[in-house]
Structure formats: structure tokens, C-alpha cells
N, C-alpha and C positions, 0 to 999 in steps of 0.2 A: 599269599599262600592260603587252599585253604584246608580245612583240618574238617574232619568225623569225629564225634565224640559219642560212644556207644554209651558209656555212664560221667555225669558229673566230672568237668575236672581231668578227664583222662581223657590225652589226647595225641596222636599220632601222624608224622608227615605222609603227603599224599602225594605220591609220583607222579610225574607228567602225564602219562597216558591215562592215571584214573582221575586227576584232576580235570583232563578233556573230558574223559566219561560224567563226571559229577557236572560240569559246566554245560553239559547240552542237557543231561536226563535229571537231573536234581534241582540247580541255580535256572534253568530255563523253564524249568517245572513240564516236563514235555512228561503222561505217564508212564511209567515203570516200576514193577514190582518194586524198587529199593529209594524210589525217587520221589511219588505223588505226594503233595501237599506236605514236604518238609519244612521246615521253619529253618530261615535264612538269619544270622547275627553276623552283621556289618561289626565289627571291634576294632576297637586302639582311632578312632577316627578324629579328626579335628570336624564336629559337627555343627554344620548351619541350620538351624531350621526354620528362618525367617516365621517361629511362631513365639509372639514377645512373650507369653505365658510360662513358654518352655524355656527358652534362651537359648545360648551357644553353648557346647561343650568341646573341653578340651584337656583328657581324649575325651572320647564319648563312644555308645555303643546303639544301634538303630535294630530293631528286632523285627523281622516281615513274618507274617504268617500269611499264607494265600497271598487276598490281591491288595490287605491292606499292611499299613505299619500299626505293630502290635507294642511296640514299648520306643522308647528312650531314654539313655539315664548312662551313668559313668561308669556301670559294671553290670550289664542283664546278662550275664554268665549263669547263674542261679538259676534263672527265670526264663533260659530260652529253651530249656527241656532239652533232655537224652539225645533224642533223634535228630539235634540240629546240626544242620551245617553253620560250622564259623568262618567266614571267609576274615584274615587279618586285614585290617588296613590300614594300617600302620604307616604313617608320611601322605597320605590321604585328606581331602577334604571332601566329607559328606552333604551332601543340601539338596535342596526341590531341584526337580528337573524343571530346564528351564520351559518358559512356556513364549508360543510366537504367535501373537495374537489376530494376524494379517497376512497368509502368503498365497497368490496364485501358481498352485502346483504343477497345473499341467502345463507350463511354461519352459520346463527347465529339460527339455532336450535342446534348448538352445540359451544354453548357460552362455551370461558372458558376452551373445553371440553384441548385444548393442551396448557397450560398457559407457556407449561418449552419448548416449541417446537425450534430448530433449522428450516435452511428449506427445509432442504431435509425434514424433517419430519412434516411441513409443506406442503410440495407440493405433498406426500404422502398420506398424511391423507385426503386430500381436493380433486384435481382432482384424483390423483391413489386409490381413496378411496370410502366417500359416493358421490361426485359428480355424479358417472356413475349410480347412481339410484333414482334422483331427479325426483320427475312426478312433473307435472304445480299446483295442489294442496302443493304440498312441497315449491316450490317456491311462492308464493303466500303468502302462510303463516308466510315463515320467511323472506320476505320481509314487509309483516304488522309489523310483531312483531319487527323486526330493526327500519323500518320507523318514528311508534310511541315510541319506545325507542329515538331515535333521539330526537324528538318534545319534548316530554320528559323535555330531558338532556339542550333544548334553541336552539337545530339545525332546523334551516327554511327549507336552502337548502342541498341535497348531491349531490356527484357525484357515482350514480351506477353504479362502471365498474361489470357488468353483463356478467361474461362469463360461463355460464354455461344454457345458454336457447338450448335446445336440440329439439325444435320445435317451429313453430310460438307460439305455444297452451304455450309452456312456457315463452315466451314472453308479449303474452296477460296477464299471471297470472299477471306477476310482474306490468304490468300497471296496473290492479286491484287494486292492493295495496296501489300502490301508493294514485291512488284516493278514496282508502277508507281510511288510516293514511291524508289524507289531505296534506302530504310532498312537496315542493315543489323539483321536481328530475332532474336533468340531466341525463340519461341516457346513460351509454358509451356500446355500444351495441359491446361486442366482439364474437369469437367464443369458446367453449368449447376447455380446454385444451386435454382432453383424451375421449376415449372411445366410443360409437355409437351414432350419434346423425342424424339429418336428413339431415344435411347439407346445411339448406336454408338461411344461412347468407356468406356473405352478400347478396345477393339478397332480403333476407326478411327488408333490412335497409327501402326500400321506402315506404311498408305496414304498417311498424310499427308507420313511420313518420306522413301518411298520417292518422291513425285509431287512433294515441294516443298524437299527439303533435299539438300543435300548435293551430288553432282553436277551434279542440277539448278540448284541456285545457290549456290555458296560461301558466300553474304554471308545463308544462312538457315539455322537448323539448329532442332530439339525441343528440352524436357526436359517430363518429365512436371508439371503444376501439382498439387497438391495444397490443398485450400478446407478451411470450414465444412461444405460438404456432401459425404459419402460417399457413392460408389455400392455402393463394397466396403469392404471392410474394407482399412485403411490398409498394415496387412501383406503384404497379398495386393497390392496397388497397390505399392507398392515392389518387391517381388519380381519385378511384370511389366515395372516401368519398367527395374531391372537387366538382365533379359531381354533388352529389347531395346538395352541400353547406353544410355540415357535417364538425365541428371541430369535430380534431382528438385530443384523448389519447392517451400516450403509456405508460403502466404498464411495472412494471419488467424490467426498465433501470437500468441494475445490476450490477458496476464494470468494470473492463476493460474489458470485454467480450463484452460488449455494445460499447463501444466507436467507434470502426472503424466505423460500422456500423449507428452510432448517426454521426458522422463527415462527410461519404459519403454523407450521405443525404442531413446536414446543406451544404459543400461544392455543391451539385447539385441546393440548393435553393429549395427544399423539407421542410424544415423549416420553422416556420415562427410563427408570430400570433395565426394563430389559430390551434398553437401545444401545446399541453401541455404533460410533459414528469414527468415524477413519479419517486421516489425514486433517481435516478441522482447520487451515490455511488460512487465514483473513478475515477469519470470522468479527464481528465486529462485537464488540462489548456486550450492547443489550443481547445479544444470540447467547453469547457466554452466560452471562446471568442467569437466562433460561432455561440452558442446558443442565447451570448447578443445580438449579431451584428443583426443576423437576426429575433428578437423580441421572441423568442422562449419562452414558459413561465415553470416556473417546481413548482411541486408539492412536499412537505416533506412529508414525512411518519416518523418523528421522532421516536418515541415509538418502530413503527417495526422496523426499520433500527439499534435502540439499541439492544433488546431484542430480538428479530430473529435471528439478525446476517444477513445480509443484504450485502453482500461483506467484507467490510472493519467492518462495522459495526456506522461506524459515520456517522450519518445525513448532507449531503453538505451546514449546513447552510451558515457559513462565508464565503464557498466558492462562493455559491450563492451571496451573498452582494458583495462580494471585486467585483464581475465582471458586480453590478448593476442591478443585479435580485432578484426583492421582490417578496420571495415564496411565495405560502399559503399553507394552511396544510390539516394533512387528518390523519384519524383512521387506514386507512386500514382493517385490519379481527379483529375481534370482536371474533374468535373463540381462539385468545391465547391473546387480549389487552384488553384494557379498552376500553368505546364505546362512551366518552365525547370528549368536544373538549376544556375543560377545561383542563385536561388533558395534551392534547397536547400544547396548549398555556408554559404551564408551564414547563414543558420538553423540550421546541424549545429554551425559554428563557433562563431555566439553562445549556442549554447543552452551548449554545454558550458563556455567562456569563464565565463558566468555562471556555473553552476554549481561554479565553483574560486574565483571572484574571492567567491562567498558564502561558501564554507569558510573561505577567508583574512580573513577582514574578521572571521569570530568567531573568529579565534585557533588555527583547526586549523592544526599545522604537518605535518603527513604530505599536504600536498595533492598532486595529481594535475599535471604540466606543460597548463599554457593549448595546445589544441592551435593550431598554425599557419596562413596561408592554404596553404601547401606542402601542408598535411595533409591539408584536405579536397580540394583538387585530387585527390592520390592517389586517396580516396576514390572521387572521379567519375570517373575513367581507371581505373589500374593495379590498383585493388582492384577496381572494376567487372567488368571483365573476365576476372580471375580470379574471382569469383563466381560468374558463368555460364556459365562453361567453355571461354572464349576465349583465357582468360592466354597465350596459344601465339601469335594470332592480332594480338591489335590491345589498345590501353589504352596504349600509347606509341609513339614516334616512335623506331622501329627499324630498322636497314636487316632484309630480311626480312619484317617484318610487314607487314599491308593499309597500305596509303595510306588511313587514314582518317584525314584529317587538317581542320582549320579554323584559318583565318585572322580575328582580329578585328584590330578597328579601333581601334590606339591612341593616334594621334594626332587624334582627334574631338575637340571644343572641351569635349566630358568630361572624358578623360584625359590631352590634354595637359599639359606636355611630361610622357614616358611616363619616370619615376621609379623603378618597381616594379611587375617584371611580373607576377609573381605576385599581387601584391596588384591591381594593375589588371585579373586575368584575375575573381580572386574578389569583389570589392570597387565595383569600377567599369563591370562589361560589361552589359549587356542584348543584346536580341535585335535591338537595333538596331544593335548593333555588332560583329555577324557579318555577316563578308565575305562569304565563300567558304569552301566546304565543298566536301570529297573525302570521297564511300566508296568503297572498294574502289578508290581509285585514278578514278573517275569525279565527273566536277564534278558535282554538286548543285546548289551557290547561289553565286551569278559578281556579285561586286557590290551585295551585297545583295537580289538577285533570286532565287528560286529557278527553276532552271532546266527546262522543260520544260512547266511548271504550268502548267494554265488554272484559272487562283482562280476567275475569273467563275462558270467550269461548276460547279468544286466546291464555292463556294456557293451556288449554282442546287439541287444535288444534294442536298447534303447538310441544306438547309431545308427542302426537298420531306420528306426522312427524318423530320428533326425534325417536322414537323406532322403527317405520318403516323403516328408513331408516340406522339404527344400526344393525336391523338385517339383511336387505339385503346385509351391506356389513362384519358383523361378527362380530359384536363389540357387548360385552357386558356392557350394563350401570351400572356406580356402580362411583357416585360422591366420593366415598372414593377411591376408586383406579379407575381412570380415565383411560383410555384407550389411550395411547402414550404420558405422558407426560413426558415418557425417548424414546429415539432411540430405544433400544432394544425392547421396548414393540410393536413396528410396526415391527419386522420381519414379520408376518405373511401379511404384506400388498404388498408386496415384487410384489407378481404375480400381480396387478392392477397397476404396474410404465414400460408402455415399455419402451424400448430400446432409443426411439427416445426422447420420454421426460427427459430422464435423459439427453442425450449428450446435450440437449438444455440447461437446468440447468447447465449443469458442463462447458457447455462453455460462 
């Protein structure tokens, strides 16, 4: 419910029709004479705010002003001023939106389409496939349609490693998007794995910096991506990205193939901070070491690294702990995973879970502590965020930081009566039981609706994409027999994988 209060304390129910009106022109902060820059009071909430200083509350009350959070505490009634809006939320769990520190977005017009994929036939189907016929309409579209999937699912922020902009003009789409789903985006701006493109990255990094981040929108910022395929030499690519003050990504650290090449670097002090390294598969020991010493940060791809098949195929979780690195986590491709980060939480936990409770049962006694559900939450917030260069910004429920915040639903005939929050945020929530979502302080999804969206069109839009670009590159659609969700079925893909991206894969 949510209530107007014109003085202190006095307060009145709000009908349907003017609770729609307050939910677009007031909680969306869209202006209007009765609406601009009202202060929001989240109340009655069961509050997470994964900041140890603050703690949990229960209830508790979360106070927005503008784009950031202005208080929290067990009663800001007082203190959230005349003109607030109080939305109840009462049987609620308040906490950081979550953050997805890994995903290829313009991927997901063809959600799903390879669910059984290894990755050759992963890397086949995607760059040696419909990548090489993406126009900035295509991306655009399935950048909306991820983005508010995200918001969706309780995701604030991602990490768009973007390699597939074939021109500034696909570049631009994908900013579009962003700022029409509301997402708050990291951008890892790489270049396209295969096939013709215009060639203006990196050089287009400082246009894009200077037309879509920063001033222009708070809620968007760069860092350079880093793939399998090279334009330059990695050195010289690092050197431009500090240049221009650009954290770097690097995708596709895959196995012992990666490692000399991860260790020369960390050994030159190339390394550092504001590196963040992906998937991290086989790495061997001394790389590890390296990686802690000189603050290096890495990112899990759990889900993929199981079900792809990912080198080894084990997610480096414990390896990452034993050497004192709290990862964070990520989706990856949405075209053979799931697209939550629920998900993932719960896959990071049991993979490593397992992986102690085998040690124990043969009699090692030096094992590793079972990590937590507290743990991987971090993981998905507060370690997020500091990964991709937000730690300042947002990953917890701070006064100061963005209001990006999400409300689930924990009193649904799932998780009631609500026991353990934590464990009902990681254990019991889907994307059915996100409420309402704030980025930056602006409503997203009000009720389980996301706000603003016309679904109809964007699936109008974004199927028109998907069939265009099946037939450009041969694929017939047919969700009963899906188009390579064995090996064999991608022979004919065969001519779209040269020579050169294969030996990059295979080594």
C-alpha cells in the first residue's frame, strides 16, 4: 500500500487508480508538478543491507531521496519529511540489488536456443554464426530485452562484456537500451570475435565514454573488455585502457592455455586492481598467488563453467578462497543458462558445499569452512560491485550510496512464515518473488510489473530480430528441435569458424 502524508503522522489510503498515478509520476520520479524529487520511505521491512556497520533490521525503514539512500533505521517516520511518500512493506525483504558481474547481452534473442551446448559449439553458434549479422537495431533490442529481464529477476547492476558492436552505430544501440530498461550498466566494451566489422575499437572507447557515461548518466560507466581475440597486442591494450582511466575485463581466462600468459603479466605488474579476470578455470597455484598479491579481482561464471564445460569444468571457487579472493558472480550467456542470479547464488554454494562435505567424508581433516548463504549473497552485492569498480557507489544499503535497492516477497505461500532471511533471499526467491525494484533511486518494477515496459512490442521486436537473423545465418526455427543443441547439428556452421579462432580456442 502506499500512503501520502501532507503533515507528520497523518495518513490516508490511496485508491487504485491514484496509487497507478503516484507509481509512474512520483515512485518513478518521472516530473510533474505533484511528483519531482519526492522522498520515498520503504517501512515495516525486514532489512538486508549487507553493510556490517549498519547490520540487519527487523522491521526496519530505508529512506530515498533523489538517486541516493538518505537514512536507515527502525522508525525514519520523523525524519522522512511532510512530502514523503511511504510505500508499506510489510512481509517484505529489503537488500542491495543484485549485481551480475558477467553477461553477453546481445545474445539473448536466442535465449535457450543451445541449452545442451559444449563450447566449441558455443563459440560456433555465437561468433562463427549469427554474430557476423547483427545490425545496431538487433542489438538494441536484445539488449532491452536482457536488460529488463535482469530488473526483472532483482538485477540493478551488470557487467556488459559487449563484443560484438561492429560499429560505433552498434555501440550507440546498446547505450539506448540501457537507458530505456533503466539498468544500471558497466559496459566492457571489447572487440568482435569474427567476421567484418569497421574496426573502430579501440579507438571508439573515448566517444563512447565521453556521449554515454558519466555525466551523461551516473548509472553508466566503461572499462575496457578483453576476449580470445586480439586486435593488438594485449600490452598495448592495457596501456590504452589506463590511458584513458578504463578498468579492464578479461573474458575467456580458460584453463592452462591462459596461465603463462595471466602470469607474465601479473609477473610485469600489468595486474592489479582494476583487473578483473573471468572464469579463472585451471589456473595453477603460482597464477593464484599472483593474482592475490597484486590485488587482482576474479569473476565466477559457476553455471557455465559446469554445464559448458569450461576447461576442467569446475568453477575455481575454493581455489579462489584458500588464496583470499572473494569472487563475485555472473550469468554469462543467457543463450544456453539460466538469466538469474538466484541461480547462481545457489550453484556457487552447492558446488563448494560439495566439494568440502567430499573432503570430509574421506577423512581429510584440514578442510576448507562450508561457505554460507550470507556468503554468496556478498558475493552477488558487495563483492560485485567492488569488482567492477562501483565499491564507492552501490552493492549495499548505505545511507549515501544509489538507492538501488529490491524488495522480494516473503511472505508468498513459498516462504512463508519468513524464518530466515537470508536463507529465504538465497534458498527460496525466484523472479516471481521480486516486488519492486529501485535503480538509482527510480522505480523499475512496482508490484511485480516492470514499469514503463511495453512487453507486447518488445516481443514484437525482438522476434522480428530473432528471425532475421536465423535466416541470415541458416537456421531454421523450430523450439521443438532447436537448431544445435547437439554437436552434429552445427556441421553446417563449420564455414563461419576460421582457421584462426579455432587455434585461439584450442589453445
Amino acid at each position: 500500500m502506499i500512503t501520502e502524508r501532507p503533515a507528520p503522522r497523518a495518513y490516508y489510503d490511496i485508491t487504485d487508480s491514484e496509487a497507478a498515478h503516484l507509481r509512474t509520476r512520483i515512485l518513478a520520479g518521472e516530473r510533474s508538478d505533484t511528483g519531482a524529487g519526492r522522498p520515498v520511505l520503504l517501512r515495516g521491512a525486514t532489512v538486508i543491507t549487507m553493510d556490517p556497520e549498519i547490520g540487519d533490521l527487523h522491521p526496519g525503514d530505508v529512506l530515498i531521496k533523489g538517486e541516493q539512500i538518505a537514512g536507515i533505521g527502525p522508525d525514519l517516520l520523523d525524519v522522512a519529511g511532510p512530502d514523503a511518500v511511504i510505500v508499506d512493506m510489510a512481509g517484505m525483504i529489503v537488500m542491495p540489488g543484485l549485481i551480475d558481474n558477467h553477461r553477453h547481452c546481445w545474445q539473448n534473442a536466442f535465449r535457450r536456443l543451445i541449452a545442451d551446448a559444449d563450447l566449441d559449439t558455443y563459440v560456433a553458434t555465437t561468433h562463427g554464426g549469427m554474430a557476423m549479422h547483427y545490425r545496431p537495431e538487433d542489438m538494441h533490442i536484445s539488449v532491452l530485452a536482457t536488460t529488463l529481464g535482469a530488473i526483472d529477476q532483482g538485477v540493478t547492476t551488470v557487467v556488459d562484456f559487449s563484443h560484438n558492436s561492429r560499429s560505433g552505430a552498434h555501440s550507440d544501440a546498446v547505450f539506448d537500451a540501457y537507458r530505456e530498461s533503466g539498468i544500471r550498466a558497466v559496459h566492457a566494451s571489447a572487440a568482435p570475435n569474427a567476421g567484418a566489422w569497421e574496426e573502430q575499437w579501440p579507438a571508439d572507447l573515448t566517444r563512447i565514454r565521453e556521449r554515454h557515461c558519466g555525466a551523461a548518466d551516473s548509472r553508466h560507466s566503461i572499462r575496457m573488455g578483453l576476449d580470445i581475440s586480439r586486435v593488438r597486442p594485449v600490452r598495448e591494450l592495457l596501456s590504452i585502457a589506463r590511458s584513458e582511466g578504463l578498468g579492464i575485463t578479461f573474458d575467456g581466462v580458460l584453463g592452462a592455455g591462459a596461465a603463462p600468459e595471466i602470469g607474465e603479466l601479473a609477473r610485469e605488474g600489468l595486474l592489479g586492481p582494476d583487473v578483473t579476470l573471468i572464469h579463472c578455470t585451471d589456473l595453477p597455484d603460482e597464477v593464484w598467488r599472483m593474482l592475490a598479491a597484486s590485488g587482482t579481482h576474479v569473476t565466477l561464471a559457476t553455471t557455465s563453467d559446469e554445464q559448458i564445460g569450461i576447461a576442467t569444468g569446475l568453477p575455481p571457487i575454493q581455489t579462489a578462497l584458500d588464496h583470499g579472493i572473494r569472487p563475485s558472480l555472473s550469468v554469462d550467456v543467457e543463450i544456453s543458462l539460466a538469466g538469474d542470479m538466484f541461480t547462481q547464488m545457489r550453484s556457487t554454494l552447492m558446488t563448494q558445499r560439495m566439494g568440502t562435505a567430499m573432503r570430509r567424508y574421506r577423512g581429510d581433516t584440514d578442510c576448507p569452512e562450508m561457505l554460507t548463504n550470507r556468503d554468496v549473497l556478498e558475493f552477488a552485492t558487495v563483492q560485485g560491485a567492488r569488482d567492477n569498480g562501483l565499491g564507492a557507489v552501490t552493492g549495499s544499503l548505505t545511507p549515501g550510496r544509489a538507492a538501488d535497492i529490491v524488495a522480494l516477497r516473503a511472505e508468498d505461500i513459498t516462504n512463508m512464515p519468513l524464518n530466515n532471511a537470508i536463507g529465504t533471499i538465497v534458498q527460496g526467491v525466484d523472479a516471481s518473488h521480486v516486488d519492486t525494484v529501485f535503480i538509482a533511486g527510480r522505480l523499475r518494477k512496482w508490484r511485480r510489473d516492470l514499469v514503463g515496459a511495453d512487453i507486447d512490442a518488445i516481443r514484437r521486436r525482438l522476434t522480428a530480430s530473432r528471425d532475421h537473423l536465423a535466416d541470415r545465418t541458416g537456421w531454421t526455427v523450430d523450439p521443438l528441435r532447436p537448431a544445435g543443441n547437439t554437436r552434429p547439428a552445427f556441421d553446417h556452421l563449420a564455414s563461419f569458424v576460421d582457421h584462426q579462432q579455432h587455434d585461439l580456442l584450442e589453445s
